[in-house]
C-alpha positions as CSV (number, residue, x, y, z in Angstrom):
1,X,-33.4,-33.4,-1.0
2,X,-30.3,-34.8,0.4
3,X,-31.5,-38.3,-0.3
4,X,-32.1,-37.4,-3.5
5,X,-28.1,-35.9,-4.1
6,X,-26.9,-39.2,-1.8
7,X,-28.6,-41.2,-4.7
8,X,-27.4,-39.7,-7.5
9,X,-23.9,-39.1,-6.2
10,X,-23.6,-42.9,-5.8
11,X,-24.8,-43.9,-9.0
12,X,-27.7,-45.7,-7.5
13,X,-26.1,-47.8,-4.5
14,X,-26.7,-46.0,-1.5
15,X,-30.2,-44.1,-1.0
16,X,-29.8,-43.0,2.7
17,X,-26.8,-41.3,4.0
18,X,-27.0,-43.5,6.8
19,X,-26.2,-46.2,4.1
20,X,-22.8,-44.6,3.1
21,X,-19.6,-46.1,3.3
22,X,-16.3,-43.8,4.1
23,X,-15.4,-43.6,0.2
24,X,-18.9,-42.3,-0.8
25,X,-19.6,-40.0,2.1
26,X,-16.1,-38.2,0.6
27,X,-17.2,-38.4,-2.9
28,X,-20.9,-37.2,-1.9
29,X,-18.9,-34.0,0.5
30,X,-16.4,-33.3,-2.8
31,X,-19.8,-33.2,-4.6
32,X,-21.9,-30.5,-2.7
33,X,-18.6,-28.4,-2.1
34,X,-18.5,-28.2,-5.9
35,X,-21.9,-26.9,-6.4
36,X,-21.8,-24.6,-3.6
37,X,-18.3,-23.0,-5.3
38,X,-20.5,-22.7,-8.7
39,X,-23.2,-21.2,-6.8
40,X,-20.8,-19.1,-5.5
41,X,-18.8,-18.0,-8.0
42,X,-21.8,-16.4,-10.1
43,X,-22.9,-14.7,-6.9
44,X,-19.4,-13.2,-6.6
45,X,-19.0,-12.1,-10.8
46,X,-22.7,-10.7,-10.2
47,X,-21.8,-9.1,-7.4
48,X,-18.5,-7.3,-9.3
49,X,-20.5,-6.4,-12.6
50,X,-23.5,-5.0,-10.6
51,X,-23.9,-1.3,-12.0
52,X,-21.9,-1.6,-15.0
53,X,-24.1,-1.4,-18.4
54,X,-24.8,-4.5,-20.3
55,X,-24.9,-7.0,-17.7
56,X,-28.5,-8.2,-16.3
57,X,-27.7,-8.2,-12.4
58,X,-27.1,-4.5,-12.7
59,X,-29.7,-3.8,-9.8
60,X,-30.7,-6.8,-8.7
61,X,-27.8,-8.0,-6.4
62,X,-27.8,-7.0,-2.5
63,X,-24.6,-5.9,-1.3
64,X,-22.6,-8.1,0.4
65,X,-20.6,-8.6,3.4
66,X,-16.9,-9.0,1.6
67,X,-18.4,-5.3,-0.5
68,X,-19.2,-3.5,2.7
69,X,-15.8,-4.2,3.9
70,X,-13.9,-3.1,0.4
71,X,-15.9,-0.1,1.2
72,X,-14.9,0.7,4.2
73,X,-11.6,-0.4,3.2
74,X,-11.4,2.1,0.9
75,X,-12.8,5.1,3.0
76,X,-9.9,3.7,5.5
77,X,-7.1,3.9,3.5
78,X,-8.6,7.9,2.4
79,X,-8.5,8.8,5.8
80,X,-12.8,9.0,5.8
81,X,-14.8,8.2,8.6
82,X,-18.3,7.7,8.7
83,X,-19.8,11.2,8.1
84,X,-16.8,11.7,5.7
85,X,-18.0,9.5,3.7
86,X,-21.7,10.3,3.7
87,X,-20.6,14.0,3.1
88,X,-19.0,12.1,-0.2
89,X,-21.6,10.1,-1.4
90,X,-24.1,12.9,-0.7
91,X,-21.6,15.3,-3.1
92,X,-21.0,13.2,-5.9
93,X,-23.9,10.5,-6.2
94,X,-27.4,12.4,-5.2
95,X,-28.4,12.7,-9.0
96,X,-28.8,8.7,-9.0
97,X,-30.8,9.0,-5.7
98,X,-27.9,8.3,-3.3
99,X,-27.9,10.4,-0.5
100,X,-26.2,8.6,2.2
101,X,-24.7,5.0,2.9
102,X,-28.6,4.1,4.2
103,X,-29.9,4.8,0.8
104,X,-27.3,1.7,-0.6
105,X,-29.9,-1.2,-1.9
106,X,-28.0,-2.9,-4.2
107,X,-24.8,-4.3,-5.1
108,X,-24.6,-1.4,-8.2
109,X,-25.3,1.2,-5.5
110,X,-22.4,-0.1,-3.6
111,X,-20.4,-0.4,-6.5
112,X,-20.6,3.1,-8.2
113,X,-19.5,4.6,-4.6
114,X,-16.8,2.0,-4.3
115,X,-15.2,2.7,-7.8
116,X,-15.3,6.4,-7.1
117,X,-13.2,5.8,-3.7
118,X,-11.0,3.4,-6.0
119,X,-10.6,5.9,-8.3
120,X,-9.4,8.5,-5.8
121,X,-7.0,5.9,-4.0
122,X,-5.5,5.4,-7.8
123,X,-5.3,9.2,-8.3
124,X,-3.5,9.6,-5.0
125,X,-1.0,6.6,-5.7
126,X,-0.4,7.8,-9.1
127,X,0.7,11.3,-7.8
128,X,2.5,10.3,-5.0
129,X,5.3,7.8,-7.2
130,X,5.3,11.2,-9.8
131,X,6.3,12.7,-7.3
132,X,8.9,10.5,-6.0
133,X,10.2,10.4,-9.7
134,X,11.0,14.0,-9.6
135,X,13.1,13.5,-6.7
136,X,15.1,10.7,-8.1
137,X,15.4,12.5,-11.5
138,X,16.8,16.2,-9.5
């Protein structure tokens, strides 16, 4: 297959990447980094609209490193640890089959707990500047 890119990327010239001068190695590199970043970037945007209605990858996407870690994250910055958080997903998602963090399959799974710790997080930030509005206003 790489001959195949090598070819294409060159227009024709070279068929080999032993056959590649300095110029056409770069272009054939600047090439392939481009369609990894595509292939990327519609992993990533499925990845983030996993769970949500109307979109196709709803339960089709794994979860992902970089979404484990926002979870964690998350539970972190709530003060959870481990069988905090199970206790949480166990309470407020067992109706969609979520009992604990082993039951997470896809990236919607992932997602619905994440938005409910984000959720939380934005609750807790809202209250604590009302409350530091009150101060400044007495």
């Amino acid at each position: 297959m790489r001959h195949y890119y090598i070819e294409r990327f060159t227009a024709g010239r070279v068929r080999e990447t032993r056959e590649l001068t300095e110029s056409d190695a770069d272009c054939a590199i600047e090439w392939l980094v481009r369609l990894v970043h595509r292939a990327e970037t519609r992993q990533d945007q499925a990845a983030g609209t996993a769970g949500r209605h109307g979109y196709p990858e709803r339960g089709h996407v794994p979860p992902n490193a970089a979404a484990w870690r926002a979870l964690w994250g998350c539970a972190a910055a709530l003060g959870m640890n481990r069988m905090e958080l199970e206790k949480f997903v166990q309470a407020h998602y067992s109706g969609v089959d979520l009992r604990g963090l082993d039951d997470v399959r896809t990236m919607a799974d992932l997602n619905r707990i994440l938005w409910g710790l984000k959720a939380m997080l934005r609750r807790r930030s809202d209250k604590k500047s009302s409350l530091r509005t009150h101060k400044l206003a007495a």
